[in-house]
N, C-alpha and C positions, 0 to 999 in steps of 0.2 A: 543605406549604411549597413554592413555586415555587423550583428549585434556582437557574436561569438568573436570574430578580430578584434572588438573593440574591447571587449572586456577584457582578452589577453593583453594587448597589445596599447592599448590607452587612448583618448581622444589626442589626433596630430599624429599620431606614430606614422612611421614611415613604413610599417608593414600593412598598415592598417589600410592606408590613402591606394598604395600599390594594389591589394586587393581590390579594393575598391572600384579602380581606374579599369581593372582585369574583367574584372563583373558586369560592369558598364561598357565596356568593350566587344566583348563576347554577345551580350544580350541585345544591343542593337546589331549586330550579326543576323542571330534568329529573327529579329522582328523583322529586318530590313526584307528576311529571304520571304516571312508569313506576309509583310504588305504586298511584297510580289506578285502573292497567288490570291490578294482580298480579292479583285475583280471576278477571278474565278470561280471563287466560294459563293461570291455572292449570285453570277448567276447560274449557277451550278441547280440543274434540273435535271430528270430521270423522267423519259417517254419512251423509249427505246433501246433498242442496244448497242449503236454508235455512243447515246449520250452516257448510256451504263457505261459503259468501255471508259470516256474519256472521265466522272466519276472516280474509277478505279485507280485509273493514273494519278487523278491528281490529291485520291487518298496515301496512296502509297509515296509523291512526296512530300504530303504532309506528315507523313510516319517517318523519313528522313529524318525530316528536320526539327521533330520530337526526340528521334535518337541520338540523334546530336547535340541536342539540347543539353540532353539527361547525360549524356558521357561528356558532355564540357563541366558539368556541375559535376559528378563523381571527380574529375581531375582535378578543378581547383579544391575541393573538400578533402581530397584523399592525402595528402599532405599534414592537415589539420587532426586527421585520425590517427596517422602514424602517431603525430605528438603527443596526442590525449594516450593512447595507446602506453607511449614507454612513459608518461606521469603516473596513471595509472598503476601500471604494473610495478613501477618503484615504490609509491607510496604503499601500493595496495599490499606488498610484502611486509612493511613496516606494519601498518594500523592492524595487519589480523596479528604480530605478532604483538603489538601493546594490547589489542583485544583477547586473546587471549591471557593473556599477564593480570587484565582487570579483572576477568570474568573467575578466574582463581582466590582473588583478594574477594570477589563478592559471594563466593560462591562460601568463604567462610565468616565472613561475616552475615552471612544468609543464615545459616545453622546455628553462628551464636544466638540472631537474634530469636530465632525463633524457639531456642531453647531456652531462652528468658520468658519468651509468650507463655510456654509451655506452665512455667515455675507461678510466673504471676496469673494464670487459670488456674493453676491448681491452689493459689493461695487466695482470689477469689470465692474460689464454692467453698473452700473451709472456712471462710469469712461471711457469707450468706448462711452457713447452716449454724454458723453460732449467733448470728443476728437473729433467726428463726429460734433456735433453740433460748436464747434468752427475752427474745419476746412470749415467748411458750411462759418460762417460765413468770417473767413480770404477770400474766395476766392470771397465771392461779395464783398468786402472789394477792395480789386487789383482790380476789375471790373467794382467799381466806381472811383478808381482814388487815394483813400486814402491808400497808402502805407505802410505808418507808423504805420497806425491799424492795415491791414494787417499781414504784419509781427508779431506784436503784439501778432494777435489771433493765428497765426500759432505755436509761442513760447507755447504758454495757450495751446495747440492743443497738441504740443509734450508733452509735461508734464504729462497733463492729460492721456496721452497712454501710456507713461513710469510706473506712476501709477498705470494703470489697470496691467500692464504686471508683477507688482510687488506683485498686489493683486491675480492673477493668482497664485502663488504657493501655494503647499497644504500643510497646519498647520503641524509643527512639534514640538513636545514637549517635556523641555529638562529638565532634573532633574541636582541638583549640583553635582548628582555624576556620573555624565557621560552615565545614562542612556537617551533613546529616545524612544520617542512612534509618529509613523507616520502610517499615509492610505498608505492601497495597495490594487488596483484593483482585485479580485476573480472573474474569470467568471465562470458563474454556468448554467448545463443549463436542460432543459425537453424537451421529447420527448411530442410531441401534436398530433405527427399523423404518427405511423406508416410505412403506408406505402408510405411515399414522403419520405422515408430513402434513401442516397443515396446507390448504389451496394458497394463500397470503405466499408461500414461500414454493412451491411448485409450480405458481403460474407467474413468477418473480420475472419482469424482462428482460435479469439477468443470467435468471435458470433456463428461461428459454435462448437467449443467445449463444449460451454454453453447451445447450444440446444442439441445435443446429451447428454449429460451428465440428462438433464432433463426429455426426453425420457427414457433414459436406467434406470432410478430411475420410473417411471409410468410402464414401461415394468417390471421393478425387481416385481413392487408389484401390479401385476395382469392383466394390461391395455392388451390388444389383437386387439387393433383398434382405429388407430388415421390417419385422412383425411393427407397423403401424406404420408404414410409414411408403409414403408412393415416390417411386425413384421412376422419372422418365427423360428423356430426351430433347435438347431442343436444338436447332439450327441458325449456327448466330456468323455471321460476315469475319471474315479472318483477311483482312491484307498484307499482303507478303513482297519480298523485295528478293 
């Protein structure tokens, strides 16, 4: 069963079954041509240059009936792309212009919030330094003798640090209908220097795929010399039709 038909098109559809029928069609086609040649395969041996010879032929209609394979599946598929194709490009005109639209709306609701953060830090540490400063003072308070103030400024003391600890949480903003827009920490980060990278992250097998990969693209399109690195040759069977 074509998964991608079915999801468009629905279990029973009658686009779905047709494909279907096409697919199943087509593909005992190829196997019918690949049982053909199983006797062949199987005793298919290399002593000489008559059996190399016949070998070669009977790679090259197995590379047929590989390409015919692969160009019967681009043709039923190719249909299927066209349509994703103009969904795509219709929708995809809409959503970046609502994404854009949101990203305006968040982008000032982004600067309120953070301009409220700003305000409730700044009324944090003035809320800590008067908690400090009246613990300061409660304790020459007890020092000299006067109790009563003491206590007093220590009362002032708690307060004021309850305060700050209340100004400490980060702005959150709440719509009547149950929406919220709050800060979240993103850490982001840049390389500055190479090579203080640790090993954990330079012998990654995904930092080595990525340097191979960009190698084997400068080697595809001509390079024959690069400082560590051994570029040679090798000799591999090409069948052609």
């Amino acid at each position: 069963m074509n998964l991608a038909v079915t999801d468009i098109a629905g279990e029973g559809h009658n686009l779905r079954d047709s494909l279907d029928v096409e697919i199943e069609e087509a593909l005992r086609e190829f196997k019918d041509q690949l049982d053909e040649r199983g006797g062949e395969i199987e005793r298919c041996k290399i002593t000489n240059d008559d059996e190399a010879g016949r070998a070669t032929a009977l790679a090259g209609i197995l590379l047929d009936i590989e390409k015919a394979a692969e160009r019967k599946r681009v043709e039923l598929k190719e249909p299927f792309l066209r349509s994703g194709k103009r969904v795509d490009a219709a929708f995809g005109a809409f959503t970046e212009i609502a994404k854009k639209a949101k990203a305006g709306v968040v982008a000032m609701i982004d600067a309120y919030r953070r301009e409220q953060d700003r305000k409730r830090a700044a009324e944090q540490e003035k809320l800590e330094r008067e908690a400090r400063e009246k613990a300061e003072a409660a304790a020459a308070a007890a020092e000299a003798g006067n109790l009563v103030q003491a206590a007093k400024l220590e009362q002032q003391s708690d307060q004021a640090a309850a305060s700050a600890q209340d100004a400490a949480e980060p702005t959150t903003i709440r719509s009547t209908y149950g929406q919220t827009a709050s800060g979240r920490t993103i850490w982001k980060h840049q390389v500055v220097d190479k090579k203080k990278l640790p090993k954990q992250i330079t012998d990654h097998p995904k930092v080595a795929e990525a340097i191979d990969a960009v190698i084997a693209g400068m080697v595809r399109s001509g390079t024959r010399e690069i400082p560590g690195v051994r570029i040679y040759s090798e000799s591999a069977t090409v069948i052609r039709r």
